[in-house]
N, C-alpha and C positions, 0 to 999 in steps of 0.2 A: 251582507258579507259576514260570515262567519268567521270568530278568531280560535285557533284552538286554544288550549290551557297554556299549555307551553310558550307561544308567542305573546298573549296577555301579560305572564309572570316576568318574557324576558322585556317588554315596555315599560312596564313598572319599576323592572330594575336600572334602566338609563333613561328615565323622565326626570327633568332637574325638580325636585321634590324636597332641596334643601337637606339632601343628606351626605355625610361626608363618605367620600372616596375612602374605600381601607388602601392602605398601602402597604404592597407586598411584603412579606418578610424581608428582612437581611440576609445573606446568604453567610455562611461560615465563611473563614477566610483560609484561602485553601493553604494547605500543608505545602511548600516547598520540600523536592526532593532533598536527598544530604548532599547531592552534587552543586543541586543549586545555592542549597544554603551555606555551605563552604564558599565558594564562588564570592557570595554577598560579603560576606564575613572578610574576606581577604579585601573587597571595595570598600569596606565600611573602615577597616583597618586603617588604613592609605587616606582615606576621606578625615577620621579622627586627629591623626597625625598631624594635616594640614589645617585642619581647625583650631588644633590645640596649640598648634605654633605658633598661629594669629591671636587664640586669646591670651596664652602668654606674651606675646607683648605688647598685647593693650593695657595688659596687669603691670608692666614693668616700666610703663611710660607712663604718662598724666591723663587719658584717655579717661570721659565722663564715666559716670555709673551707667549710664541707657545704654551704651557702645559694648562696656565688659560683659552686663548680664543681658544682651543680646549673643555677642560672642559663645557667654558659656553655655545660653540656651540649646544652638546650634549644637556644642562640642555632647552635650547633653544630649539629643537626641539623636544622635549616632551610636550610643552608646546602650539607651533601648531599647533601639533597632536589634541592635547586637544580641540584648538579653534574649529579647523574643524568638529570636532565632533559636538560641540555644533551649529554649523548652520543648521546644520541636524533636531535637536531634540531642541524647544527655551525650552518646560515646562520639561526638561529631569534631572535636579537636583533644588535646591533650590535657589534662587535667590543671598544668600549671595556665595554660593559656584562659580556658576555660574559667579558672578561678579571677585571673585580670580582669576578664569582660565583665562579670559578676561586682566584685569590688569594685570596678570603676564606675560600675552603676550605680548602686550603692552611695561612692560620693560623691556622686552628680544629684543624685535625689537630696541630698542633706546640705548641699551646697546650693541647689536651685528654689528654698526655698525664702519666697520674697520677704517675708519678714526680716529673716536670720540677712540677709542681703542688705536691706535698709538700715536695721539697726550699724550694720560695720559700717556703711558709709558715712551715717550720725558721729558715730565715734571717731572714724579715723578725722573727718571736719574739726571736734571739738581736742581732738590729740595735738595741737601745734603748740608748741611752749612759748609762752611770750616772757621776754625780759623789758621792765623798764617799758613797756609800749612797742617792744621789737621782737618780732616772731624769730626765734633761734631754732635754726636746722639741728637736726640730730647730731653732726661732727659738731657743732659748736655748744651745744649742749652736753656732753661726751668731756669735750674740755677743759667746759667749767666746774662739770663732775669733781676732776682730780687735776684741778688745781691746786696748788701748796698754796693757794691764799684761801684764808678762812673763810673772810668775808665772800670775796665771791662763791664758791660751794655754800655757803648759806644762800644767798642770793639764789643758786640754781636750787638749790632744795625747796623755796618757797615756791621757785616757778612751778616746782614739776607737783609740789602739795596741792596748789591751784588745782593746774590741770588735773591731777585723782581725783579731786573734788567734782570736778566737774563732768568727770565721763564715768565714775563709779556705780551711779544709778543707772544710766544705760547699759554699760558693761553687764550688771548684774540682769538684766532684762533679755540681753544677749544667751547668758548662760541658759536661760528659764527657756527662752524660745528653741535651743540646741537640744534640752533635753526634750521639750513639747514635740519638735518634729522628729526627734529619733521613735517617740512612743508612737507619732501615727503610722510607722512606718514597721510598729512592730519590733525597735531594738531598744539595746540601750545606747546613751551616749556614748558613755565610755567604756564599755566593750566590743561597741560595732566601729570606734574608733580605734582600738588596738588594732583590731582586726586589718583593718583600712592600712594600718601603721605596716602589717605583717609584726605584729608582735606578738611573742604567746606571752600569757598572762600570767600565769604562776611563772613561770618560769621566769619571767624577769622580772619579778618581785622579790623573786629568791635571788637572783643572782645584782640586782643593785643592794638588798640586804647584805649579803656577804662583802660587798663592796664597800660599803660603809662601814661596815665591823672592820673590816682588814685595815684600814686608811687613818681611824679613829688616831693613833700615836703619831702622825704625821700630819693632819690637820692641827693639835693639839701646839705643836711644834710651830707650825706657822702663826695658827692666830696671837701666840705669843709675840710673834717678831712684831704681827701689827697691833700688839696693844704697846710694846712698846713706841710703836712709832708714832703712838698717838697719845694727845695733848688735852687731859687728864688721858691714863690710861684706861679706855671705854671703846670699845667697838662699835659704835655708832652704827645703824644703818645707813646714815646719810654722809657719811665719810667713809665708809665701807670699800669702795672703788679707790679713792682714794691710796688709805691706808694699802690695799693688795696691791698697788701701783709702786709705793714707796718701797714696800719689803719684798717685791719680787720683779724690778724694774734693772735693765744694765743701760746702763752708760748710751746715749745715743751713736756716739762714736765708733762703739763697736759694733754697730750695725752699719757701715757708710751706705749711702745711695750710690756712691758710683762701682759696688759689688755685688749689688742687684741684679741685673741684665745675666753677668757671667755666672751668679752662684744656678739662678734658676734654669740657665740653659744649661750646667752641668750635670741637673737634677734630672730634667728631660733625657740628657742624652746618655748616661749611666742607665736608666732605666727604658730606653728606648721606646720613648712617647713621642707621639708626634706632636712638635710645637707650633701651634699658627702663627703665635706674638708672641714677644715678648716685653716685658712692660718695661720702660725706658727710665723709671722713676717711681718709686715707692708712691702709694697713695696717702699714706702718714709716714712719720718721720720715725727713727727707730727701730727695735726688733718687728711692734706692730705692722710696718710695713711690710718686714719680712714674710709675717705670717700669711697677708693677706694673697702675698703675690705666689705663696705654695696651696692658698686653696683655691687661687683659679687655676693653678698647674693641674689639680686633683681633679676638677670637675669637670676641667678640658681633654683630659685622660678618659676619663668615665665617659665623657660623649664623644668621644672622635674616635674613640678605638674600638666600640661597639662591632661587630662582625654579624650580628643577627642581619637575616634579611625581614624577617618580618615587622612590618613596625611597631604592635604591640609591645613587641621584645627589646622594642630600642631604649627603654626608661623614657619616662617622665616628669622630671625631678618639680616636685611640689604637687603632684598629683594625686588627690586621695585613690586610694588603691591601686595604681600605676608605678609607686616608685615606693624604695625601702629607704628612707630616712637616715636611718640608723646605720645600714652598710655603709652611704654616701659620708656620713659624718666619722665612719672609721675609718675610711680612706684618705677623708682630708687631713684627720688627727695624726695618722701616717706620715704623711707628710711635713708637716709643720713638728712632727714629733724630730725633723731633722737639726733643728735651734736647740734642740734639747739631749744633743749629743756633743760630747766635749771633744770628740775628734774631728769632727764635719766643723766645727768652729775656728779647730785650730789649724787645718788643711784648708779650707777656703776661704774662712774671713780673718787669717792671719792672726787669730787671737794666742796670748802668753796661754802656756798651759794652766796656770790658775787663773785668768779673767775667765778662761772657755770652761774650768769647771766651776766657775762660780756662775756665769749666765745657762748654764747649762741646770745647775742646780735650779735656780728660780724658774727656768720656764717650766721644769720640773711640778714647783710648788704651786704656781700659778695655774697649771693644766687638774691639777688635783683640786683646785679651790673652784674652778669652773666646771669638772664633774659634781663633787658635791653642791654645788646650786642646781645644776639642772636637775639634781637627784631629787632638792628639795621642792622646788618650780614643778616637776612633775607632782609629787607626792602633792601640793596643792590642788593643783590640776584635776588632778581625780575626786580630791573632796570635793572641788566646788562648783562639777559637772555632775556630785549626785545631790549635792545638798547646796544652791545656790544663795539660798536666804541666810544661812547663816552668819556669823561675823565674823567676813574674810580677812579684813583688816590683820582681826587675832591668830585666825589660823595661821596664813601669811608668816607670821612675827613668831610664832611657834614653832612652824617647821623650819624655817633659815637660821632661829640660833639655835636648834637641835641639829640641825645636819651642817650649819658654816659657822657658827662661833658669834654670828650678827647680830645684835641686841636692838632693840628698840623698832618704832613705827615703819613698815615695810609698805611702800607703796603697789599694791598688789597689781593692780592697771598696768604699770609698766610691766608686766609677762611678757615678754619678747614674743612670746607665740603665739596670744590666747585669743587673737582675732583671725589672721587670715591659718595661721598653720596650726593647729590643736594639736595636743600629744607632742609634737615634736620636741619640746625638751623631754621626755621620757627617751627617744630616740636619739638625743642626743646626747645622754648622760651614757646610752651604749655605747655609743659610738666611740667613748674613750677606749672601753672595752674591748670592739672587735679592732679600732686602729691599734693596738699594743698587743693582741696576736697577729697581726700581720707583720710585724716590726720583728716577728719571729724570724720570719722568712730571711730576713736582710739582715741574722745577724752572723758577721763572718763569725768562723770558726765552730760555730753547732755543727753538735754529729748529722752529718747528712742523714744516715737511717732514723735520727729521731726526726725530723723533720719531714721527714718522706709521706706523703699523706699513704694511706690505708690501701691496701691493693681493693677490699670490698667496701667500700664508704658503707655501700646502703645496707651492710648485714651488721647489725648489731646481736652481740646475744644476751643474754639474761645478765650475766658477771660483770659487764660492761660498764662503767662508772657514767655518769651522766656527760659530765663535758669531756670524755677521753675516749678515743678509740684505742684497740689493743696494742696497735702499732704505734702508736704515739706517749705511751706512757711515759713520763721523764721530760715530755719533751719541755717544758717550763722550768727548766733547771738553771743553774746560775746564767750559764754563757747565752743557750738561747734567751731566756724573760729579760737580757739587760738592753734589749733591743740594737739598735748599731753599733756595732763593735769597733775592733782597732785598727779596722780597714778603711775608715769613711764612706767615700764614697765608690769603691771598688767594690761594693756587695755586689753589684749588676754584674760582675762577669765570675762573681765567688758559683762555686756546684750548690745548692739548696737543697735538693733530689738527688737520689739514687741514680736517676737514669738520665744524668749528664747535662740536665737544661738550665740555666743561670735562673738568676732571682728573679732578674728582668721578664723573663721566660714564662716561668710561673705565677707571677703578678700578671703577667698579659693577656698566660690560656685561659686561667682560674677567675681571676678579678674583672680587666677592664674590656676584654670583649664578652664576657657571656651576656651583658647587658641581665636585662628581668628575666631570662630565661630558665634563670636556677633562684633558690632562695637565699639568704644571707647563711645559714646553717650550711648547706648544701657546698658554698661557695670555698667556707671556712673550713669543710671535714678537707675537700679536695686541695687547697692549700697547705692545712695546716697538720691536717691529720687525725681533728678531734672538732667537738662543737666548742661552741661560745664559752666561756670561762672567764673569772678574774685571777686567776694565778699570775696571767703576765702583765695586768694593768698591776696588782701588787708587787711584782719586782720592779717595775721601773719606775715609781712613785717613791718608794723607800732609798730613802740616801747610801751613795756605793763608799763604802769606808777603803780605803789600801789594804791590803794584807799588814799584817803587824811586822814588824822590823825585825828579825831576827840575830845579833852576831854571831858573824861565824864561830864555830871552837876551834880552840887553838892549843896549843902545847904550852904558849907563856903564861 
């Protein structure tokens, strides 16, 4: 039997001869059309949504580490999906959307990595403050903060000096690993965190500088009141809280709890929000309750009256690149900016004309002493996400008595932010900023045409001032920058516009439905008329004198 050539060579090639099988290529993975890939994108949208509302409240309850960074992994891989899609297709959605999917990729990648993960859960473990052998929650630490007994505030000083001790070398290992994973990924820390923030970078540099230049003779002012009130006169940092307590605190009395329920549902209802609850009982005692139960009004505002249908567009507050921090915290400062009006005190919580402008004055001082730290809490932030090794301790202790008047050892660990939310005090030292242009809006008596935003928001020309549109020029002037006027709370049906829509109106079209769909800039020209600016956080910070007394003349 003869074999030809052909049949020999194909024997040879399937005789088991111990040689390995090649395995085909991969094939490319095919291009989805732009129908289809729009399609996925709207599923993945809806999909993201419902993930992220599960792993936010795994995040808000006691829920292990394995359960949340399972969670985020999932919320995370909806969100790749999404990028991948978009390299496919660049003109495939709207540029603002388009940029959400992208950011929110971004910090899922910098939040998904497991080191940066471990280390916070190390920390937030060794975070619990113990007194005496008894672990003390945050409200009762908070307490013994700014208590008028010495001894105890010593006592909680030591607690919390402990703990710094003991979570500072982790902390600092944190920082190290936040900037290691931004570099594999090709950023930096803390510009692909603005980023994330939606902050521009010069530009809010420059405009918290000007902030602080403008404020300098009314911080000066206060921190006198608490060096007097302090025993030697020394601004301690560990009496710090304290002292702001003593020189900018009212009377608990003029806050009662049983004009809680009615102030806040009057708030609601002037402004026509819609209210789920309302809270039957302050959660602390005093004005602080007050404040507290006007920034769930605010952030109940900001989610329930949303109008987008797309979920993307619905905000997602604490989300890296999903939500603006910064508007969120000018809305709430809005709000609680209402304690800080001497007519809303004297109209609703029955206060004498001089108690409501004396407590009006202090929350005043108070809200000024709390932008300058977050000024300074940023301004750390930034040094010690590019330079972590250094000695933060000093830095710390250098920028709070240069920008708060606070002397001595600053326990830099306690950062309110600097584990789960970064930058966020940057965002929220704006936030006093863009809440006190909104407080434009509400105040009776400004010329409606100064207030009237811009017939063309989006054309700017050359002559143009940086935070001013043409049609807005002025508008920072006495009556509107003093924020709520002599109307209280009548601003909701006062004219705001030109074209006859109340305040309430315009907070509703501009603010709390457009949801993410516009920027924080964007939101502010179409409200106010102009960008971000400090002219009206500097009028309402500055103390309102009376006109001077004039006698009339007379013939005698």
């Amino acid at each position: 039997m003869r074999c030809s050539r052909r049949a020999l060579l194909g024997l040879l090639a399937v005789a088991p001869c111990g040689c390995v099988v090649r395995a085909p290529e991969e094939r490319f993975e095919a291009v989805p059309s732009r129908a289809a890939a729009r399609r996925q994108l709207t599923e993945l949208a809806y999909e993201h949504r419902r993930l992220w509302l599960r792993y936010s409240a795994l995040e808000a309850g006691d829920a292990p580490e394995a359960a949340r960074a399972a969670a985020h992994q999932e919320v995370a891989r909806v969100l790749f999906e999404a990028e991948r899609l978009l390299e496919y297709h660049e003109a495939l959605l709207t540029p603002r959307r388009r940029l959400l999917w992208q950011l929110g990729a971004l910090g899922a990648r910098l939040e998904s990595d497991a080191e940066t993960r471990a280390l916070t859960e190390a920390i937030r473990e060794r975070s619990q403050a113990v007194l005496d052998g008894e672990p003390l929650t945050t409200a009762q630490l908070t307490e013994l903060v700014t208590s008028p007994d010495a001894k105890l505030r010593d006592a909680a000083w030591q607690s919390r000096l402990t703990r710094h001790e003991a979570v500072a070398p982790l902390t600092t290992r944190l920082l190290l690993r936040r900037r290691v994973a931004a570099r594999e990924l090709g950023e930096d820390t803390f510009r692909a965190l603005m980023r994330l923030r939606h902050l521009p970078g010069e530009r809010t540099r420059g405009l918290t500088q000007r902030f602080v230049r403008g404020t300098e003779r009314e911080l000066q002012a206060l921190v006198h009141r608490m060096r007097v009130a302090a025993r030697p006169p020394r601004l301690a940092a560990e009496h710090a809280d304290w002292l702001l307590e003593r020189a900018t605190s009212s009377p608990a009395p003029w806050f009662p709890a049983e004009r809680l329920p009615p102030f806040v549902q009057g708030v609601a209802r002037d402004l026509e929000l819609p209210l789920a609850a309302v809270p039957q009982a302050p959660s602390v005692a005093g004005r602080a309750g007050y404040e507290a139960a006007l920034r769930e009004l605010s952030a109940a505002a900001l989610r329930d009256s949303v109008s987008e249908t797309d979920p993307l567009l619905q905000g997602y507050p604490g989300a890296l690149g999903l939500s603006e921090p910064a508007f969120d915290a000018g809305v709430a400062f809005a709000f609680t900016a209402l304690l800080a009006d001497s007519q809303v005190l004297k109209e609703r919580l029955g206060l004498s004309p001089r108690d409501a402008e004396r407590a009006a004055a202090n929350a005043r001082a108070r809200a000024l002493f709390e932008a300058r730290r977050h000024v300074a809490w940023a301004a750390f932030e930034e040094r010690a996400l590019q330079n972590p090794q250094q000695d933060l301790v000093r830095t710390a202790a250098g920028l709070h008595r240069r920008l708060t008047g606070v002397d001595g050892m600053l326990l830099w660990t306690e950062h309110p932010r600097l584990l789960r939310a970064p930058l966020v005090s940057q965002c929220e030292a704006l936030g006093a900023l863009v809440g006190t242009q909104i407080l434009e809006v509400l105040a009776v008596g400004a010329n409606p045409q100064k207030n009237r935003p811009a017939s063309h928001p989006g054309k700017t020309g050359a002559k143009q001032s940086q935070d001013a549109t043409p049609g807005a020029r002025g508008a920072t002037s006495g009556r509107a920058a003093q924020g709520l006027a002599s109307g209280s709370l009548t601003y909701a049906a006062s004219t705001a516009s030109g074209d006859g829509r109340s305040a309430s109106a315009l907070l509703r079209d501009h603010i709390f439905s457009v949801g993410m769909s516009q920027g924080g800039d964007e939101k502010l020209v179409k409200l106010t008329g102009r960008r971000l600016g400090v002219e009206a956080m500097l009028g309402w910070v500055r103390p309102r004198r009376p006109p001077p007394f004039r006698r009339p003349m007379t013939l005698d």
